[in-house]
C-alpha positions as CSV (number, residue, x, y, z in Angstrom):
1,X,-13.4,31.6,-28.2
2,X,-13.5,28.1,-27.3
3,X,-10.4,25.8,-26.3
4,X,-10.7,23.9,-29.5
5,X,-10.1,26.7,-31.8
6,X,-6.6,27.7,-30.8
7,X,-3.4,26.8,-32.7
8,X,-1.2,24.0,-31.7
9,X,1.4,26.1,-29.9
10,X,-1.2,27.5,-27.4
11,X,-2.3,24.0,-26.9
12,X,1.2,22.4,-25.2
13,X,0.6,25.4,-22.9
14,X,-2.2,23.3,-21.5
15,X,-0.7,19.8,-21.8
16,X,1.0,19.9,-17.7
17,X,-2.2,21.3,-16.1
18,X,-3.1,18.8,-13.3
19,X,-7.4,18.3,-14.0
20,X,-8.7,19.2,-10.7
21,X,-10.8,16.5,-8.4
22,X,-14.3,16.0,-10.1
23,X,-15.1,13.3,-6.7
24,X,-15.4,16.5,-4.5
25,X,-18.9,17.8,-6.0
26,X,-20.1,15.0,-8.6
27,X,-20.5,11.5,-8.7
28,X,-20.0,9.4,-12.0
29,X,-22.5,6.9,-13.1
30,X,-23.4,5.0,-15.8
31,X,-26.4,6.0,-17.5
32,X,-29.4,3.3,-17.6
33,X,-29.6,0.9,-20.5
34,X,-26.6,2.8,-22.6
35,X,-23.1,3.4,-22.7
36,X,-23.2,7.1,-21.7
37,X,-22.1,8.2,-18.4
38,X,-24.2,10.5,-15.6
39,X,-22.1,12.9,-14.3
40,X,-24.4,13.9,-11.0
41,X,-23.9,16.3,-8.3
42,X,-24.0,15.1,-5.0
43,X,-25.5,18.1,-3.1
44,X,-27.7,18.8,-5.8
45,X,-30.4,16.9,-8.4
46,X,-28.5,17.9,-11.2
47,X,-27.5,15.2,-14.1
48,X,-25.3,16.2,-16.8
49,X,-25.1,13.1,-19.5
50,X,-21.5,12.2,-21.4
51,X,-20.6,10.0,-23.9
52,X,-18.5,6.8,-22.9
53,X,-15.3,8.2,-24.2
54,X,-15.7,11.5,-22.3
55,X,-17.1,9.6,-19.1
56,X,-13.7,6.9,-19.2
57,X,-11.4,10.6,-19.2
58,X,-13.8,12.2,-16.2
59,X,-12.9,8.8,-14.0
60,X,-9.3,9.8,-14.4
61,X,-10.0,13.6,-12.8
62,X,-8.7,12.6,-9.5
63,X,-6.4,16.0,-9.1
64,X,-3.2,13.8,-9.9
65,X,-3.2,13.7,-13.6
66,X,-2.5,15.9,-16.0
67,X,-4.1,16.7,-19.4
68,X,-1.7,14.7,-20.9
69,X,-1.7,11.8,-19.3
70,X,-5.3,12.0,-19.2
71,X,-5.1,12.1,-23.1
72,X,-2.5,9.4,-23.7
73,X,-4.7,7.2,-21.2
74,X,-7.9,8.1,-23.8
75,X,-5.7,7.6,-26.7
76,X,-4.4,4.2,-25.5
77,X,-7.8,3.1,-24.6
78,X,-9.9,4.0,-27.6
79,X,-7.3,4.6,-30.2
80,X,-7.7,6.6,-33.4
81,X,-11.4,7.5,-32.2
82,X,-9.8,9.8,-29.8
83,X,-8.7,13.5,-31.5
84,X,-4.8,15.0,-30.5
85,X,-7.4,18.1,-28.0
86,X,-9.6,15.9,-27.0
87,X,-9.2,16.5,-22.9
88,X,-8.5,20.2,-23.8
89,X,-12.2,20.1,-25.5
90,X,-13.5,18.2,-22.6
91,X,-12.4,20.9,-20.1
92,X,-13.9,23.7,-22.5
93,X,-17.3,21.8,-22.5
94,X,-17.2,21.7,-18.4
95,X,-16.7,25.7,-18.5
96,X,-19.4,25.7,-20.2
97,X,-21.4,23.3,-17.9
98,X,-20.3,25.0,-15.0
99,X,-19.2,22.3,-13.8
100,X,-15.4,23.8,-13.6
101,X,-15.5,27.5,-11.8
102,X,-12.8,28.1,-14.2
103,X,-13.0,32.1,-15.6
104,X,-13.1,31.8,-19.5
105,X,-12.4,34.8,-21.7
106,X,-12.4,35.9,-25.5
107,X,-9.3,35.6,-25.6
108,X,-7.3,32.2,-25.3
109,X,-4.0,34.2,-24.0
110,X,-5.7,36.2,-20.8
111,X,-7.2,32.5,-20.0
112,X,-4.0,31.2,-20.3
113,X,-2.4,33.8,-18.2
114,X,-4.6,33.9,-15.2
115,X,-4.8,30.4,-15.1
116,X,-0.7,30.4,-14.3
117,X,-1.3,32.9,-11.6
118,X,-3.2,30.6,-9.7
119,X,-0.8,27.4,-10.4
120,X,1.4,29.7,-8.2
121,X,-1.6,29.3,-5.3
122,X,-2.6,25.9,-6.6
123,X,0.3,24.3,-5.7
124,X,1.1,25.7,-2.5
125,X,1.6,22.8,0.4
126,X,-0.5,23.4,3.5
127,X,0.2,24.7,6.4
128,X,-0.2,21.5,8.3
129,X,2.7,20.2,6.9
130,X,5.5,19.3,8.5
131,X,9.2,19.0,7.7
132,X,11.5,16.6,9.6
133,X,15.0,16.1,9.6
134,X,16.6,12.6,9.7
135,X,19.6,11.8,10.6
136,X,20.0,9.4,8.3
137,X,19.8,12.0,5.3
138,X,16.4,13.0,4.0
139,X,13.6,14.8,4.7
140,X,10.1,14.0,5.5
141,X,6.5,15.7,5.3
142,X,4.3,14.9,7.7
143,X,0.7,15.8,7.5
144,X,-1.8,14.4,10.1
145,X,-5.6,14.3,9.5
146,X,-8.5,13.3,11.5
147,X,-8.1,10.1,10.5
148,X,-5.0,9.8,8.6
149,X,-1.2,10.1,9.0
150,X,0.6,10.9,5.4
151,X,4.8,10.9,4.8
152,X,6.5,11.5,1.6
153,X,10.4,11.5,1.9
154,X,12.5,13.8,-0.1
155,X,16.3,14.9,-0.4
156,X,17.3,18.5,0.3
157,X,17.2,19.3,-3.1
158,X,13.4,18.4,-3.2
159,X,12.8,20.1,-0.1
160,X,14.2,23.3,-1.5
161,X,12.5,23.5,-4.8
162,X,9.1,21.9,-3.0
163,X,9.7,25.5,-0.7
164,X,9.6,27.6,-4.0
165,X,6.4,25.9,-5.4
166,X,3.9,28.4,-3.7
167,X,6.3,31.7,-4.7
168,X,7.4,31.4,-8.3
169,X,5.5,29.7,-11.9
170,X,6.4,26.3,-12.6
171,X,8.6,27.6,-15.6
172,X,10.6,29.9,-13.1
173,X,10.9,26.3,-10.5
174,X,12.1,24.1,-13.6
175,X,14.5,26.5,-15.1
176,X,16.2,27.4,-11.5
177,X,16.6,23.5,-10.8
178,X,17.5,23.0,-14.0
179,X,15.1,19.8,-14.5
180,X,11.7,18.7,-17.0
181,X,8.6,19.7,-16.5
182,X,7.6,16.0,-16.5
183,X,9.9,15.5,-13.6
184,X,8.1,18.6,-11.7
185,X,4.9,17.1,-12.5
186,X,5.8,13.8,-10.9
187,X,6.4,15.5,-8.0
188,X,3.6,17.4,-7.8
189,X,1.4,14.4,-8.4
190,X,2.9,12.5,-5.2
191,X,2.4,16.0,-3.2
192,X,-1.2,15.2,-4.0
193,X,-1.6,11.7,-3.8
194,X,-0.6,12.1,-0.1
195,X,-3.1,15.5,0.0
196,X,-0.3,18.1,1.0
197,X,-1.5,20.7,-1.8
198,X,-3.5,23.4,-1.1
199,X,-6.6,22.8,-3.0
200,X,-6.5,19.5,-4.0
201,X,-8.3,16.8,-2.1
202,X,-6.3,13.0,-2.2
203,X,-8.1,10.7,-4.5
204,X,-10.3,8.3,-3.1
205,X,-9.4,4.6,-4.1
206,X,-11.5,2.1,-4.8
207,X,-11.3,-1.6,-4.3
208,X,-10.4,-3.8,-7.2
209,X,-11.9,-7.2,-7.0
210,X,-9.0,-10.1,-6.8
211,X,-7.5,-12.7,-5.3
212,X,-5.8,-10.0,-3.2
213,X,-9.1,-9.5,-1.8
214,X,-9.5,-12.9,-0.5
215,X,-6.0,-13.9,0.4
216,X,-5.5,-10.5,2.6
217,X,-8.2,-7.9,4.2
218,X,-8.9,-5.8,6.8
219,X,-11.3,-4.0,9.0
220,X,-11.1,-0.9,10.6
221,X,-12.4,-1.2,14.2
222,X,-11.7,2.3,16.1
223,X,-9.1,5.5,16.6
224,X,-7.1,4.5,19.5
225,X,-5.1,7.1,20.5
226,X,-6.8,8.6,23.6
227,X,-7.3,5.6,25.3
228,X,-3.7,4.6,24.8
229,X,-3.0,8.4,25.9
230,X,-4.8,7.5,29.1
231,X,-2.7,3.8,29.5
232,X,0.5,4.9,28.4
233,X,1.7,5.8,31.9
234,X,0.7,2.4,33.8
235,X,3.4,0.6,31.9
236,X,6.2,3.3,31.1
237,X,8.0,1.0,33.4
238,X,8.6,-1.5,30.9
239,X,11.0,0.5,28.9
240,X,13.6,1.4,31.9
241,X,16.8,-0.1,31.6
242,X,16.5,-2.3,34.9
243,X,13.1,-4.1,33.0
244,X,14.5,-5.0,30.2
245,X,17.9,-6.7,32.0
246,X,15.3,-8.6,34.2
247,X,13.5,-9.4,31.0
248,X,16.5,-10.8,28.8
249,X,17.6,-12.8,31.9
250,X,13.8,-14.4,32.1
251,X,13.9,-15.1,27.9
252,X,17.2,-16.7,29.0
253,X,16.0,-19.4,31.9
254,X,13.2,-20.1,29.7
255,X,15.1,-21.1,26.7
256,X,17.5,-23.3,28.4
257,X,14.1,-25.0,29.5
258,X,12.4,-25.5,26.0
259,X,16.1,-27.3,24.8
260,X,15.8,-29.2,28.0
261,X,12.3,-30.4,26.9
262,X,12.7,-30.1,23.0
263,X,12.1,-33.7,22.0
264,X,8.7,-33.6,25.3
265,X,7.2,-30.6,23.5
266,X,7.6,-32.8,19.7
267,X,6.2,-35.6,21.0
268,X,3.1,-34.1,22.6
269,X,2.2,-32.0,19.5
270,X,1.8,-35.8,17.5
271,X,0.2,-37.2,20.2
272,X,-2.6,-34.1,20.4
273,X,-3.0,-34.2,16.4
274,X,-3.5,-38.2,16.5
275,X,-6.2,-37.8,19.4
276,X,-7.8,-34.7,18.8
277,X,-6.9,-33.6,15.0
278,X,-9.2,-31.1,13.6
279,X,-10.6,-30.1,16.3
280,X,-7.6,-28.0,17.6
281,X,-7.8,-26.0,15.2
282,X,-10.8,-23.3,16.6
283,X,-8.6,-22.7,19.5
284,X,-5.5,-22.9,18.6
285,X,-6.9,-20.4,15.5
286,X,-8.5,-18.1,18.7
287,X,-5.0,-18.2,20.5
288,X,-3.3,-17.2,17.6
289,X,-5.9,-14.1,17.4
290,X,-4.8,-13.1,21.1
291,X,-1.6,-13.7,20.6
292,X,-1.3,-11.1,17.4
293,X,-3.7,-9.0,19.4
294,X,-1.2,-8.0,21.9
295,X,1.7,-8.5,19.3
296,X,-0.4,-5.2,18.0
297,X,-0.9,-3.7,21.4
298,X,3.3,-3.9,22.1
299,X,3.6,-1.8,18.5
300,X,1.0,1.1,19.6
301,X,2.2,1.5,23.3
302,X,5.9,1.6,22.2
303,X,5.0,4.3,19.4
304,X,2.9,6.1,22.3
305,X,6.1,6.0,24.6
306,X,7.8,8.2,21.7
307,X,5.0,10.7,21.5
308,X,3.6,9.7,18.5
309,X,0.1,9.0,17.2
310,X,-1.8,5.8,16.5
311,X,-5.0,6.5,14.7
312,X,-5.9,3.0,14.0
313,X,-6.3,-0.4,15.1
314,X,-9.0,-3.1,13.7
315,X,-9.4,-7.0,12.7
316,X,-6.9,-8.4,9.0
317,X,-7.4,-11.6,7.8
318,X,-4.4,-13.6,5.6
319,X,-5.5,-16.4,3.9
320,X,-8.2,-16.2,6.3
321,X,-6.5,-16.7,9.2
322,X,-7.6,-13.6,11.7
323,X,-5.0,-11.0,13.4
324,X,-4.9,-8.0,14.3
325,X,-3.4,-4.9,12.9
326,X,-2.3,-1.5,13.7
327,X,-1.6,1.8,11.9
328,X,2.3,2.6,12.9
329,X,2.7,5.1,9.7
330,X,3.7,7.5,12.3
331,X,6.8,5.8,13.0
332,X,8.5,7.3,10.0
333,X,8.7,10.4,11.9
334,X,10.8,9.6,15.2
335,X,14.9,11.2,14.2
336,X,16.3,8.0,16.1
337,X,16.9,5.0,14.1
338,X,17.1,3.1,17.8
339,X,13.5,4.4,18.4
340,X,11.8,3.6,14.8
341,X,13.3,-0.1,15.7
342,X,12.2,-0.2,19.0
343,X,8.4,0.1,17.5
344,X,8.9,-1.9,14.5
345,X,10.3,-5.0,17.4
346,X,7.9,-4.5,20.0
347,X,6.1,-6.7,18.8
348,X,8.2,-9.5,17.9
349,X,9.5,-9.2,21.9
350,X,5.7,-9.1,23.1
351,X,5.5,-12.9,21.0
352,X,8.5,-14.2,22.5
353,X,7.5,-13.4,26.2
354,X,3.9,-14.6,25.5
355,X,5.7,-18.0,23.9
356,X,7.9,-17.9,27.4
357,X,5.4,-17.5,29.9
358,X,2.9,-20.0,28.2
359,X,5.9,-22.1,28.3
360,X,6.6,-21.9,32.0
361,X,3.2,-22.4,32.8
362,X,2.8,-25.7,30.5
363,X,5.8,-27.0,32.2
364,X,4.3,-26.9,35.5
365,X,0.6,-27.6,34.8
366,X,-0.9,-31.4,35.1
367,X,-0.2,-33.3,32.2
368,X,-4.1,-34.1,30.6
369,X,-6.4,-31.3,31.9
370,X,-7.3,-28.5,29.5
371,X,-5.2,-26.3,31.1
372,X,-1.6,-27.9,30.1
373,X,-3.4,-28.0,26.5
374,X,-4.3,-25.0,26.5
375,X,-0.8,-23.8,27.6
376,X,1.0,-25.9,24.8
377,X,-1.3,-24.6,22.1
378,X,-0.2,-21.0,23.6
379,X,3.1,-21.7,22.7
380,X,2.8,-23.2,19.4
381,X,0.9,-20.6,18.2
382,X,3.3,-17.5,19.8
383,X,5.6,-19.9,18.0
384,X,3.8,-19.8,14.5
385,X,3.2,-15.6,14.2
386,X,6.4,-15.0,15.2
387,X,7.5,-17.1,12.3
388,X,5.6,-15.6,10.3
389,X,6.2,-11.9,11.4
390,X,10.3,-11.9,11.7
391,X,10.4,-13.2,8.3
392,X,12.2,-10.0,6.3
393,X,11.9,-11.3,2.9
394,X,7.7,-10.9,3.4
395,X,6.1,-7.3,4.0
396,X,5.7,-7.9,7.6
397,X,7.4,-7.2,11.1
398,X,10.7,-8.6,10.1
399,X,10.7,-6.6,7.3
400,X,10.2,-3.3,8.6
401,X,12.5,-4.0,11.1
402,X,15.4,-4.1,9.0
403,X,14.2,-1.0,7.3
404,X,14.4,0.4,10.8
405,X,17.2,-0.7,11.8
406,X,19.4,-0.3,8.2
407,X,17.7,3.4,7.8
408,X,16.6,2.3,4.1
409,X,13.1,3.3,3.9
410,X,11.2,1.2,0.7
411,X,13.9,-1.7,1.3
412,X,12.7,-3.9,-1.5
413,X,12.1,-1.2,-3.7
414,X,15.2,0.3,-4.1
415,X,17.1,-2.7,-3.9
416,X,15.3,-4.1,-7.3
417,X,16.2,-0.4,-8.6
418,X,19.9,-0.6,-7.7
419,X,20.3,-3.7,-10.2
420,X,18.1,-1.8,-13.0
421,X,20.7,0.9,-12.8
422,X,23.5,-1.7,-13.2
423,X,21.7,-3.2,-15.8
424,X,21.5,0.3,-17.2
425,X,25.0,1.3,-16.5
426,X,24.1,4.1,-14.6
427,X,25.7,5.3,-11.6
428,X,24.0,4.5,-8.6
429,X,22.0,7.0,-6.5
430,X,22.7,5.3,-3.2
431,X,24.9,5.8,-0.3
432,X,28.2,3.9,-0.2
433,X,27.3,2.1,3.4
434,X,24.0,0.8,1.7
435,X,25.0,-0.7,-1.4
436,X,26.2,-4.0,0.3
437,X,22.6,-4.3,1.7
438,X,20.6,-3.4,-1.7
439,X,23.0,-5.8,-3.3
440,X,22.0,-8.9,-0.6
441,X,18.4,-8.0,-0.4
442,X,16.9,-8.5,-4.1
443,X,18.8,-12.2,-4.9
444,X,17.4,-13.4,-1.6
445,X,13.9,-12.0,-2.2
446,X,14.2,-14.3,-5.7
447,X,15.8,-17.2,-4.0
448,X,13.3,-16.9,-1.2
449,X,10.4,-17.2,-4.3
């Protein structure tokens, strides 16, 4: 019996199935000189042609959506065309195809049945996972890749009905917890968007092109993490107690010299634009590269100091002006709030004490060789990124930084969502001590606009 025989009622048994990751075996193409699509296996020669509605629902089998998003996503797109089982016929005709291993029987209740017994296995997280506490009231998952650090943040509700997922049916979890299925399904969708579930790879995103593309991107250079392993120890002495006295009382002397030579330092930047103009801007662009370079470096070692991994580092460009970056995900996952700060500042501190030791050594350089240039530009551009980074309204140093250092993790986020829920009239979900932040954070995001 095939899917598209059976009554309506069978048929909502179907609706919350998540469609499994096609990107794993086959590739979709568009077939030459028409509007079909090639469906093609990418150990194999085999091709397997589908008709442009069928080949615009395959793009969206990613292992994150269900059948009936999938179908409302067909339905929106192509309207009427599109029939109420139209994804449940789909998965029928890859049976058939073999391109699902699903087991298919006469009878449309057996299919049904074993097919619940392995949701039960399906949605089981791995065994890589890892749960930490915070002290600041959630939960996290951690799961660490080869190239790739993943964290999803939950409450201890979540955590306790994410626990049950690989032990009782999905009709047993909602009915304990007392919530929808949709809800369930949202959950189980970010579980596998961030690849914790047994059997289901992450979906692979592709690029959009847009402006996006040429106002900010990236490149990945290399895995850094065991030569920062081997480096880690030369410099542990920075984070001792006596350093960083010795260090505030040098930041100290050398601001009491830039106000001492505030309206000096003004003048020469005019007198170096009138003389040399544009062509300060290669060097003082390169500066600015080193300068964010070892903004980057003070971000990994102080994450390394806390034991935790940094599995990349390479070249970003914003509004084409070149940096550096480096992957800090695994931040998230230090308990102290002092510690997750420590990392997000680290690098802010490394562009203050490059700004005051190029300003030390510009105050005692010869006025006109390259070298008190060079020294000035130094400055100016420690000056500029650090601008730039400690601004908390943008997505950048500053920002995280206050995440850190309030403990409220999607900062901007939530903040736009406390207002919804007063527009709403609806009780807030947030902690008392974090309201008065939430409430300051979204009108200066649209006054800063």
């Amino acid at each position: 019996m095939n899917l598209e025989e059976t009554s309506d009622l069978n048929l909502t048994n179907y609706q919350a199935w998540i469609c499994p990751n096609l990107g794993i075996h086959w590739q979709i193409i568009r077939a030459f000189g028409s509007d079909e699509i090639c469906l093609k296996a990418i150990k194999t020669e085999q091709k397997i042609i589908f008709s442009a509605t069928e080949g615009y629902a395959l793009q969206h089998f990613n292992g994150t959506f269900t059948v009936r998003q999938i179908q409302e996503k067909c339905q929106h797109e192509f309207g009427e065309q599109i029939k109420p089982n139209f994804i449940v016929q789909l998965l029928d005709k890859l049976v058939d195809l073999k391109v699902l291993a699903i087991p298919k029987n006469n009878k449309i209740k057996k299919f049904t049945n074993e097919k619940k017994t392995n949701n039960i296995k399906l949605y089981r997280l791995k065994s890589t996972v890892q749960w930490i506490w915070h002290t600041d009231g959630y939960w996290l998952l951690r799961l660490q890749n080869t190239n790739n650090i993943a964290y999803m943040q939950v409450s201890n509700f979540h955590k306790n009905m994410i626990l049950q997922l690989g032990k009782l049916p999905l009709e047993t979890v909602t009915a304990k917890y007392k919530i929808n299925p949709q809800y369930l399904q949202y959950l189980l969708q970010n579980l596998a968007i961030k690849g914790m579930l047994e059997g289901i790879e992450p979906p692979r995103y592709q690029k959009k092109n847009s402006i996006l593309q040429v106002l900010f991107f990236k490149f990945s250079l290399f895995n850094p993490d065991t030569w920062l392993n081997r480096h880690i120890n030369k410099i542990r002495f920075m984070f001792t107690t006596e350093f960083c006295f010795l260090l505030c009382v040098f930041l100290g002397f050398t601001t009491a010299i830039a106000f001492s030579k505030q309206e000096r330092i003004y003048n020469l930047g005019q007198e170096l634009w009138n003389s040399q103009g544009y062509s300060l801007i290669l060097p003082f662009a390169t500066l600015m590269m080193l300068v964010v370079s070892i903004h980057e470096l003070g971000h990994a070692f102080t994450l390394k100091h806390y034991n935790g991994v940094v599995l990349d580092m390479g070249l970003m460009f914003i509004c084409l002006l070149p940096g550096a970056y480096t992957n800090t995900t695994d931040a998230y996952g230090l308990i102290k709030r002092r510690q997750r700060s420590l990392v997000m500042a680290a690098g802010v501190i490394c562009q203050v004490v490059i700004w005051a030791i190029a300003l030390c050594l510009w105050s005692i350089s010869t006025p006109g060789n390259w070298f008190y240039t060079t020294t000035y530009l130094l400055m100016l551009a420690a000056q500029f990124t650090l601008f730039i980074n400690f601004n908390p309204i943008n997505k950048f140093d500053g920002y995280y930084l206050l995440e850190a250092m309030t403990g409220i993790n999607h900062l901007r986020q939530r903040s736009f969502g406390y207002y919804a829920q007063l527009l709403r009239r609806e009780p807030s979900s947030e902690r008392t001590e974090d309201i008065g932040i939430l409430a300051v954070y979204a009108p200066a995001c649209l006054l800063y606009l």
